[in-house]
LUMFI-396100 format. One line per 3 residues: number of its first residue (from 0); for each residue x, y, z of C-alpha. Coordinates in steps of 0.001 Angstrom, whole numbers. Layout:
<rs>
NUM = X Y Z  ...
</rs>
This chain:
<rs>
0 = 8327 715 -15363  11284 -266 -17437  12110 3337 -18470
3 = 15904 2861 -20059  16993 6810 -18995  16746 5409 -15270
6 = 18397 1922 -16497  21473 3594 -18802  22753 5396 -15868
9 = 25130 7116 -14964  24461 9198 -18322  28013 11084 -17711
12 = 30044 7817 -18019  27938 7288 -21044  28448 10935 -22727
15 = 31968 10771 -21868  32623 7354 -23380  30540 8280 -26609
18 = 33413 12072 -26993  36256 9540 -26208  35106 7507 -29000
21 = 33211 9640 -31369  35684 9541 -33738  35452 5785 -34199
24 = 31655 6120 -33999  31317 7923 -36818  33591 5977 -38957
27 = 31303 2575 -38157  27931 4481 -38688  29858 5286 -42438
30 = 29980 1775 -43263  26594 2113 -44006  25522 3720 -46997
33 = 24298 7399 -47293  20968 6078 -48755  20815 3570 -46297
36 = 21309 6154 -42822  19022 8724 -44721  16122 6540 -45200
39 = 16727 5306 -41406  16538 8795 -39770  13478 9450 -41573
42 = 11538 6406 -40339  13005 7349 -36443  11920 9544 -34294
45 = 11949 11418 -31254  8903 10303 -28794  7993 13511 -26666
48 = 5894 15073 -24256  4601 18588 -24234  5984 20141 -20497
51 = 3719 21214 -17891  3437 24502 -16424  4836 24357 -12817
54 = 1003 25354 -11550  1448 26441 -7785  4567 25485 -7173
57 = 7115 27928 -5978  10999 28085 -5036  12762 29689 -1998
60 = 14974 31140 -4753  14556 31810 -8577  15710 28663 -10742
63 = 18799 28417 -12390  17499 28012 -15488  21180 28937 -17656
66 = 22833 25639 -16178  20169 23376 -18703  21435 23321 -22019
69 = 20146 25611 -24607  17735 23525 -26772  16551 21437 -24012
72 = 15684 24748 -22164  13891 25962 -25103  12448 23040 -25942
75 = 8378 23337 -24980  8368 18989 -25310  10648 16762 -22756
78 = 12089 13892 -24935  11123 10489 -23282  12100 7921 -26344
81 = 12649 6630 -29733  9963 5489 -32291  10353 4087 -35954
84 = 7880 3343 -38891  7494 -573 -39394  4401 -582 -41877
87 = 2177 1611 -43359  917 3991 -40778  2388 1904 -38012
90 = 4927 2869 -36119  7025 757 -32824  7722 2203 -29752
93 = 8659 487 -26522  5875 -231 -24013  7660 1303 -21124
96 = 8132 4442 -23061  4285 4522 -23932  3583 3892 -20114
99 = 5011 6809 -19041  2087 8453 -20366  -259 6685 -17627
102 = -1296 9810 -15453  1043 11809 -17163  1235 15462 -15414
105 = 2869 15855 -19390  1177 15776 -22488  525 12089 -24120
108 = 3258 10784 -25855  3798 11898 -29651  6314 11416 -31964
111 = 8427 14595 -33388  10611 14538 -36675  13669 15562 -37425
114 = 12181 19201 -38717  10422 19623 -35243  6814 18555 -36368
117 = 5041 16938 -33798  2168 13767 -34601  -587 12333 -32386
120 = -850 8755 -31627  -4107 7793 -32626  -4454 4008 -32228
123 = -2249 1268 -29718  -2783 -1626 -32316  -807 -4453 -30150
126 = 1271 -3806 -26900  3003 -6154 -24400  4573 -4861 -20879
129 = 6870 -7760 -20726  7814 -7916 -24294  7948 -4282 -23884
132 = 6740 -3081 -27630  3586 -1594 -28788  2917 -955 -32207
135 = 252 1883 -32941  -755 4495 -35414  -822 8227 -36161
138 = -3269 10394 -36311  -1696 12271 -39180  909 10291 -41530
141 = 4287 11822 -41822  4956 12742 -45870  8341 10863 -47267
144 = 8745 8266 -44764  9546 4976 -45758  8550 2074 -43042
147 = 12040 135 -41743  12047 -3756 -43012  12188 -6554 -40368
150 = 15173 -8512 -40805  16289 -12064 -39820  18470 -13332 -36960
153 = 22042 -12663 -37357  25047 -14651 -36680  26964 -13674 -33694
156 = 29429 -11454 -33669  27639 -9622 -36413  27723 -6001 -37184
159 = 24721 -4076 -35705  23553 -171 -35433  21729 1216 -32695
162 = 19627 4135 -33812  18019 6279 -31023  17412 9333 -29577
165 = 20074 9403 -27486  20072 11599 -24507  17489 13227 -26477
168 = 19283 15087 -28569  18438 14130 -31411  18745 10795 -33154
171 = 21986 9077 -33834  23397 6237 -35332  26116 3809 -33209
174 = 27557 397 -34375  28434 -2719 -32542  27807 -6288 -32493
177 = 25205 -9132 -31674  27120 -10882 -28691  24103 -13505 -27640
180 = 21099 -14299 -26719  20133 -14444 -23442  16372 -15943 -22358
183 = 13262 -14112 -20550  13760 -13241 -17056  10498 -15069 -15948
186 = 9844 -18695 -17839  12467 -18159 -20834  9223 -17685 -23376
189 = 11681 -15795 -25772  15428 -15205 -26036  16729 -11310 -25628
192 = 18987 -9680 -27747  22301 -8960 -26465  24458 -6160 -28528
195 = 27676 -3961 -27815  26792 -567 -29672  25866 2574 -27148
198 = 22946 3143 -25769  21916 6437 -24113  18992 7076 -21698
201 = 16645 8192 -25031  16955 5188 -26810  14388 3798 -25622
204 = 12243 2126 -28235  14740 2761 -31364  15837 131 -33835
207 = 18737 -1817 -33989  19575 -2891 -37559  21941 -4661 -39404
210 = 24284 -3408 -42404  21586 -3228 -45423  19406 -1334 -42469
213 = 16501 -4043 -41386  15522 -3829 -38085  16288 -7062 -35982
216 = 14911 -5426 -32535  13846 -2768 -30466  16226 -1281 -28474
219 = 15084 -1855 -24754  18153 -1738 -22100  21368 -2368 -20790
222 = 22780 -3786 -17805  24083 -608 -15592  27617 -1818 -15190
225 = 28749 -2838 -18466  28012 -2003 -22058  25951 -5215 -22983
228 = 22656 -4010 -24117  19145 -5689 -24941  16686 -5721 -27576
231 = 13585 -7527 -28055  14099 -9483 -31388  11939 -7955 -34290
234 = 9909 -11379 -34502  8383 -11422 -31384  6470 -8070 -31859
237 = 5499 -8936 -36250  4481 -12146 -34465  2156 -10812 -31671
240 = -1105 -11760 -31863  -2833 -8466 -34284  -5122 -6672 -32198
243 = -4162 -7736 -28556  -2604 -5694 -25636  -1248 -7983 -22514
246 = 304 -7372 -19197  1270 -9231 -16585  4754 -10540 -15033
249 = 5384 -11925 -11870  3860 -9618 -9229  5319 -9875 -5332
252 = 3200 -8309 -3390  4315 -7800 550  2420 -6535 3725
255 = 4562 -3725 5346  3520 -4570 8832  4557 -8497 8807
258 = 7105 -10451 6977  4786 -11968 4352  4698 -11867 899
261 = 2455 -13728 -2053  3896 -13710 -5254  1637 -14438 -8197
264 = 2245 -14797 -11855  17 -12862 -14013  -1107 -12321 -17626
267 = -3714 -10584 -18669  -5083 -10110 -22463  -6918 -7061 -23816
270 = -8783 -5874 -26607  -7590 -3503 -29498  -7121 -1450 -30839
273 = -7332 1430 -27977  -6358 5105 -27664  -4330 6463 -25717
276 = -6270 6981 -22493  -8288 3850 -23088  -4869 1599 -22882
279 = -4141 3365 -19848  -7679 3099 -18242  -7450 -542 -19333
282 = -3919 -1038 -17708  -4526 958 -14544  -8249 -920 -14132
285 = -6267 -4468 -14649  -3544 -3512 -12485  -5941 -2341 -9562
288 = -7665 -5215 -9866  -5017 -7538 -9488  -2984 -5759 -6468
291 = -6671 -6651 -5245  -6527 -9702 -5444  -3198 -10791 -4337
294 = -3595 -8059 -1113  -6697 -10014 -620  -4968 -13315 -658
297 = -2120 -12071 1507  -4108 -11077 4280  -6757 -14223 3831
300 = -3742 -16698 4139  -2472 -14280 7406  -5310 -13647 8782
303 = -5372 -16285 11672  -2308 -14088 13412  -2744 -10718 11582
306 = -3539 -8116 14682  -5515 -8271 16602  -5721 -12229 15814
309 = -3605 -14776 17622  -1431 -15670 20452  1382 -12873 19143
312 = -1202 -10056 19253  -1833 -10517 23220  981 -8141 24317
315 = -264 -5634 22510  -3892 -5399 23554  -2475 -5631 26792
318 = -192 -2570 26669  -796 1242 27044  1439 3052 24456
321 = 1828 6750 24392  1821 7495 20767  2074 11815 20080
324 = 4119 10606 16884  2321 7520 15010  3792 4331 15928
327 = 3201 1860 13192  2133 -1522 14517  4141 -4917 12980
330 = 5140 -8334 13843  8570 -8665 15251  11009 -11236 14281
333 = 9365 -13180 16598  5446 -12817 15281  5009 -10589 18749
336 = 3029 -7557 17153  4943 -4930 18279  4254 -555 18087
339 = 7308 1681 17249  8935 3813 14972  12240 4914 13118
342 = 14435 7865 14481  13261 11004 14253  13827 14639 12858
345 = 12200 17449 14346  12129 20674 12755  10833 23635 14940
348 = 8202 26097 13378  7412 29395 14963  5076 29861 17478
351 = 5933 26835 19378  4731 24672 16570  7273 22052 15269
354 = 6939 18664 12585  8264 15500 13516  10070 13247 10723
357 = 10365 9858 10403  10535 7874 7003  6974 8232 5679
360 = 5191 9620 9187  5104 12327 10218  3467 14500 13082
363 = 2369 18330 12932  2286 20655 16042  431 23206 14691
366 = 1970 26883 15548  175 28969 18435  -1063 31629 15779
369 = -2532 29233 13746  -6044 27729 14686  -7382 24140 13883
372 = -10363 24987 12083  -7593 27383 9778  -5418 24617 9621
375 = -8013 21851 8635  -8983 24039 6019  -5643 25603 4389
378 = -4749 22675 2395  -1860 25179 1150  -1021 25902 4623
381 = -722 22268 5784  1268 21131 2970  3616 24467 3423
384 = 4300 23689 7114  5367 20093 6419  7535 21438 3734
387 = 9577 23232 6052  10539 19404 7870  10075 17647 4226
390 = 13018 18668 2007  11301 18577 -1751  14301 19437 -3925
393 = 14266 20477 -8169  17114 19448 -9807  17749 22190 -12577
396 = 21474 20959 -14108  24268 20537 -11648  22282 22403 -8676
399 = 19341 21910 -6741  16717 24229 -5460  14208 23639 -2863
402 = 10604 24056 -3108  9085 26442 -567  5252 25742 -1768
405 = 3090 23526 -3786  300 24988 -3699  -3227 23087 -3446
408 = -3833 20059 -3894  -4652 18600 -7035  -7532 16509 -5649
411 = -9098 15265 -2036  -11002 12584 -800  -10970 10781 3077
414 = -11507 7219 3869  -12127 6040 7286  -10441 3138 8707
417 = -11544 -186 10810  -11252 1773 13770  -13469 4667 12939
420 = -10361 6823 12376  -11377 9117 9174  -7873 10236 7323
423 = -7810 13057 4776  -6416 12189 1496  -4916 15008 -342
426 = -2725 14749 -3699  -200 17408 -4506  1509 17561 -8079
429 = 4980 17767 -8696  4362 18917 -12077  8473 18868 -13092
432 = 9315 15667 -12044  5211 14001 -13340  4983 12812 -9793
435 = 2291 13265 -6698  2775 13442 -3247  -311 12208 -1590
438 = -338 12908 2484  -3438 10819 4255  -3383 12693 7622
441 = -5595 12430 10445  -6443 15531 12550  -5293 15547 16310
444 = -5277 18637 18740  -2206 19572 18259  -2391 19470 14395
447 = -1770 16211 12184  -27 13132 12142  435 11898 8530
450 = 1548 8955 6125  3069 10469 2668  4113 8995 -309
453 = 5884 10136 -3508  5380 8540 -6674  5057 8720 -10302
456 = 1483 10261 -11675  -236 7665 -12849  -322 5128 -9891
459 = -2077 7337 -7478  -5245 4897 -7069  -2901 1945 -6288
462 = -1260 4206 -3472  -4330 5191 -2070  -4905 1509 -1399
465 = -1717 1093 -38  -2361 4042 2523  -5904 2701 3736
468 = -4514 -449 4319  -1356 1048 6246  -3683 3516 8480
471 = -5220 486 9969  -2139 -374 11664  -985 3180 12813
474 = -1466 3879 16771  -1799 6992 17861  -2550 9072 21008
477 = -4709 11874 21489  -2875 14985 23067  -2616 19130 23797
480 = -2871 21410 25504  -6202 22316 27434  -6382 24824 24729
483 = -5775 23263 21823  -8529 20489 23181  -11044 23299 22929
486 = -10099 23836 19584  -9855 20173 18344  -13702 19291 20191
489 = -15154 21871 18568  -14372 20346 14458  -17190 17817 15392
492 = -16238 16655 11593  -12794 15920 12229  -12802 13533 15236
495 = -12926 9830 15063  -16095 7765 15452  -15089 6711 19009
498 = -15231 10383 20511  -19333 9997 19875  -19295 7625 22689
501 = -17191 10532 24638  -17913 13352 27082  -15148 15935 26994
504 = -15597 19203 29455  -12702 21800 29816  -12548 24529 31456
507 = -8727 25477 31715  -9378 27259 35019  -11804 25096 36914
510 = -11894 20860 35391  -10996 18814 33114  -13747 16350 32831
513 = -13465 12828 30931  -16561 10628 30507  -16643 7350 28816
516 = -19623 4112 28249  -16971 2997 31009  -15519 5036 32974
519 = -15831 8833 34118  -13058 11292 35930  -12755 14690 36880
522 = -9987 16513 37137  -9828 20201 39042  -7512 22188 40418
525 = -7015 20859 43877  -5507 17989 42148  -3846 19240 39587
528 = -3053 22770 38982  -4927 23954 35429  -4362 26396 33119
531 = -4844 26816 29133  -1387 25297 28713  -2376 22001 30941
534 = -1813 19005 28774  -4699 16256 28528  -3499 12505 26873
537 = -6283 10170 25416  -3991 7095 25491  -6143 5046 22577
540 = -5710 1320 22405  -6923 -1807 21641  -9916 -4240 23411
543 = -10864 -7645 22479  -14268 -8562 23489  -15494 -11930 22407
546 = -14328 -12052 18604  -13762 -8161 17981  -11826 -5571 19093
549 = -12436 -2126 19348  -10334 940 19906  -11274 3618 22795
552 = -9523 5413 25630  -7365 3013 27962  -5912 5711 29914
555 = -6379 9224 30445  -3642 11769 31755  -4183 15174 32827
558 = -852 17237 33661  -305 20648 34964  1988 21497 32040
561 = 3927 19774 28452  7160 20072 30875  6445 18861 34936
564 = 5945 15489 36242  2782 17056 38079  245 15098 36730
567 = -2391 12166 37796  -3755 9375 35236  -6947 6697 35352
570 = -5194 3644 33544  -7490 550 32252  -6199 -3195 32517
573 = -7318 -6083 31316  -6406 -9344 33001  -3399 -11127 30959
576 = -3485 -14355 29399  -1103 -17062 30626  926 -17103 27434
579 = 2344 -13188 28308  5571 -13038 29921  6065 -13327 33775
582 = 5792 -8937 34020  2468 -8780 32623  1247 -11135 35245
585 = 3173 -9543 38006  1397 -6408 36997  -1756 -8155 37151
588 = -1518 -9778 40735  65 -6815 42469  -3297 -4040 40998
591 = -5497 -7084 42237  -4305 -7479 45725  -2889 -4228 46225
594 = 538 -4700 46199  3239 -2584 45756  3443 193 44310
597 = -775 163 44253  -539 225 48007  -582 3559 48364
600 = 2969 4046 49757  4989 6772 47914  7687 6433 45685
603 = 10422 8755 44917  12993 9121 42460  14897 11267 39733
606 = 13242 14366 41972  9607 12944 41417  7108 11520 43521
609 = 4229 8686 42920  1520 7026 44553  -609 4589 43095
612 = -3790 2570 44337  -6579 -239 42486  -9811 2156 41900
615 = -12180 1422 44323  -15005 -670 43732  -13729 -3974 41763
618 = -15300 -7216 42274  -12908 -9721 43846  -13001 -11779 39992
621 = -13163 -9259 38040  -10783 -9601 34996  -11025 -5691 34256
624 = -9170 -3154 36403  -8076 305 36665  -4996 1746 38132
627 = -4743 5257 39574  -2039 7544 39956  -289 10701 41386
630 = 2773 12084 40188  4429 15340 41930  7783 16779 41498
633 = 10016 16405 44128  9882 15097 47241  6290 14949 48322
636 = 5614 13684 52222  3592 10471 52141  907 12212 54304
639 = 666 14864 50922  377 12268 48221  -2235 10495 50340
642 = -4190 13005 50345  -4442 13675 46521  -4361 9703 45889
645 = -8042 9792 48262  -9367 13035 45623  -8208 11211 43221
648 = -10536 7993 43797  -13646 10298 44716  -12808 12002 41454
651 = -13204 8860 39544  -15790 6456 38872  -15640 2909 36775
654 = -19104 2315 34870  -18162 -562 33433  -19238 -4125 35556
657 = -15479 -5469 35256  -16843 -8887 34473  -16184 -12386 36620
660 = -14946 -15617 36132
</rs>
């Protein structure tokens, strides 16, 4: 969007030039005759939209509702623009100011007159995005307005007025001159006009006319660090083709995992006229439908080394990641696909439960007192825990007060993803700033982990495609505590597709046991101590067999507690290709033959303990192996760890054949 209250900024430089100057103003807006400003402000006006209720949404202290100004606290309509009368019952607007409408938590736009009434739009007759006009009608005709007439081109250096709403309060009238012309941004189609009188976040849409008051443009923008404004030239919108919207621009479009991008040049046409919410199903449909296509594109012209394809995506399938906090998968400078994350906030919640930050991710420990199957279905809850880690913020005049609660979400829906992964998709209005928060989370045992965006109303569908692209490339572990496990296997609904091909039995006392289509292992307390508050890790990762690649358990962990090194873990390995670096082959040779440290001999350091071994029962070719460990604090005697390194291969058992060259 264009919108010109977010280009004219900052507004106080602006109000504080226009007092400086006021003076002068008004003297300039004189040179035009009384007759002449009178029959202007009747043909402007303000465009508005009625205010929403705030719904659910609550503060964690009352608003300071004194430090708005009086009338715009009043005021039951927000004032987005400027509109004028250019025919009979047609009226010009610009396009971004109509767009704001699209999803609009706010009323539809409507234009108000100077004695406060308020008229619905009834028909878009012509519109352009990157002319930025439409032209449309009313649904009831204002009495004793008298349409502005188009003008022709001045010379430069010519007097001009810029009539707006400015800073919506109210419209006013402030002169200047044409400096120059200046051509479209994208192929130079048409030539922008360039003009020195104010303009104020409001103007939006206004005219800017010349001494006998004919409009030669629409007041559009200015460039943010000087006072050279722009206007579309009057001719371009009488000239539009009657009876034809059209959108388009040049449209980059990027993948957030890899650096590639596919920029298109677009330009679609339309049928009208439309109302209201048909221009914006129209606009939204075309839009959609074009982020399609060039998303499509992008990933068809990547696909040959988009993971888990090519030579860069090796490393990867060959590495066990422990993910509690979603790592988001991406090529490094180097097209290695790579799993990390940004640095992180953590914000501690009572009852042990805390929510991890880090740009759009995020990762919920649920509290003790609060149950899965409560969680998973408090939407209210949920979004009121990741408030206390996401600072959501209202702007009410010079201060700022935080939001404590938003209440439910405005709608729900799940996808799941390519690796049977099913995310819940919730939207939550921000009613006082027309903008959603949508959170696509997937439940874990210890809570959430989450992707959330914030964005303007109306382009919620074109985010939701955004986030079920981005969840395919999220990797996450599986983790809690033996009690929290109970809790998670019993909301059947919530786990991922893999977990049918799972066998999960705990009993925090007595065993932990794991069962797999390829591998099994049991866990009790002669190995490792148990309790409710032992931790179990499903380390999930990624398999290629033959052309696809699936996602399932590489390595399991069971540990006495969150907080010893007293643990013991069944790792899977698949045999590296020759193109990893020198460490992944090491790896490799020394599980196969039984090297060091899968010998068996202990090794101790930083007050722990290990022993590892090959599980029994490989084929001398096989190209899949698993690793086994024991981990104990301190330090252990070898004749100890041997001991629980021979339970801990008669507590496992591989299913799978391992394969052969």
């Amino acid at each position: 969007m264009r919108a010109l209250h977010s280009r004219l900024l900052p507004a106080l430089a602006v109000v504080a030039l226009a007092a400086s100057l006021g003076w002068a103003r008004a003297a300039a807006a004189a040179d035009l005759s009384s007759s002449i400003q009178q029959h202007i402000r009747a043909a402007t006006f303000e465009v508005v939209q009625l205010k929403p209720p705030d719904g659910a949404v609550t503060y964690e202290r009352e608003l300071p509702m004194d430090l708005i100004p009086y009338q715009q606290r009043i005021d039951k309509y927000r004032s987005i623009g400027t509109a004028f009368a250019i025919g009979a019952n047609r009226y010009v607007t610009a396009a971004h100011v109509i767009d704001l409408g699209i999803g609009s938590q706010y009323g539809p736009p409507a234009l108000r007159d100077g004695a406060g009434k308020v008229y619905d739009i009834d028909q878009v007759l012509k519109y352009s995005d990157r002319r930025d006009f439409a032209v449309f009608s009313l649904r009831e005709t204002p009495k004793n307005v008298q349409a502005l007439t188009p003008g022709s081109k001045l010379a430069l250096n010519g007097v001009v007025y810029a009539v707006g709403n400015a800073l919506g309060q109210g419209v006013v009238i402030r002169d200047g001159v044409y400096t120059s012309d200046t051509p479209e941004e994208l192929d130079g189609q048409w030539q922008w006009l360039r003009f020195s009188a104010a303009a104020s976040p409001g103007n939006s849409g206004g005219p800017l006319v010349d001494e006998r008051g004919n409009v030669i443009g629409v007041v559009l923008r200015k460039s943010p660090a000087e006072n050279l404004n722009v206007a579309l030239p009057i001719a371009e919108l009488i000239n539009a083709k009657e009876g034809e919207g059209r959108i388009g621009g040049r449209a980059p479009a990027r993948l957030p995992m890899m650096d590639a991008t596919e920029t298109d040049t677009f330009d679609q046409h339309f049928a009208l006229p439309k109302s209201l919410g048909d221009l914006y199903s129209t606009i939204l449909d075309l839009m959609m439908q074009h982020t399609r296509e060039v998303t499509t594109k992008l990933l068809k012209d990547n696909a040959d080394h988009l993971f888990p394809h090519g030579a860069g995506s090796e490393q990867l399938l060959h590495t066990n990641e422990r993910a509690a906090f979603p790592l988001l998968m991406h090529e490094d400078p180097n097209k290695v696909w790579v799993a990390g994350a940004g640095q992180r906030q953590t914000v501690q919640l009572d009852h042990d439960g805390f929510v991890e930050l880090s740009g759009s991710f995020v990762r919920l420990r649920a509290p003790d007192d609060v149950s899965l199957a409560t969680l998973y279905g408090d939407d209210k809850l949920y979004m009121d825990l990741l408030l206390k880690a996401y600072e959501l913020r209202r702007t009410v005049g010079s201060d700022t007060v935080r939001v404590a609660s938003l209440g439910k979400p405005r709608s729900s829906s799940q996808f799941t993803d390519r690796w049977g992964r099913t995310w819940q998709v919730r939207d939550w209005a921000i009613p006082y700033d027309d903008q959603i928060l949508t959170v696509a989370s997937l439940p874990t045992p210890e809570g959430y982990v989450a992707v959330f965006t914030r964005l303007m109303s109306g382009f919620v569908g074109l985010l939701h495609e955004t986030h079920r692209l981005l969840c395919d490339y999220l990797y996450v572990t599986m983790q809690g505590t033996l009690s929290q496990w109970q809790d998670y296997l019993a909301q059947k609904s919530a786990q991922p597709k893999a977990f049918e091909a799972l066998s999960i039995g705990i009993d925090p006392q007595r065993e932990v046991a794991f069962r797999s289509d390829r591998y099994e292992l049991e866990v009790k307390p002669e190995l490792v101590k148990l309790s409710k508050d032992s931790m179990l890790y499903l380390d999930f990762g990624f398999t290629r067999e033959g052309d696809a690649t699936s996602w399932g358990v590489n390595r399991v962990v069971v540990a006495e507690s969150l907080h010893t090194h007293n643990w013991v873990h069944a790792a899977r390995r698949t045999e590296p290709p020759s193109s990893l670096p020198q460490g992944f082959q090491d790896n490799w040779t020394k599980l196969k033959t039984g090297s060091f440290p899968f010998n068996g001999m202990v090794e101790s350091e930083e007050g722990q303990t290990r022993v590892s071994a090959a599980a029994q029962g490989s084929r001398p070719d096989a190209t899949i192996r698993y690793g086994l460990e024991v981990s104990m604090e301190g330090v252990q005697p070898q004749a100890a760890m041997t001991r629980k390194l021979e339970l801990l291969q008669h507590s496992f058992k591989m299913l799978e054949e391992g394969g052969g060259k």
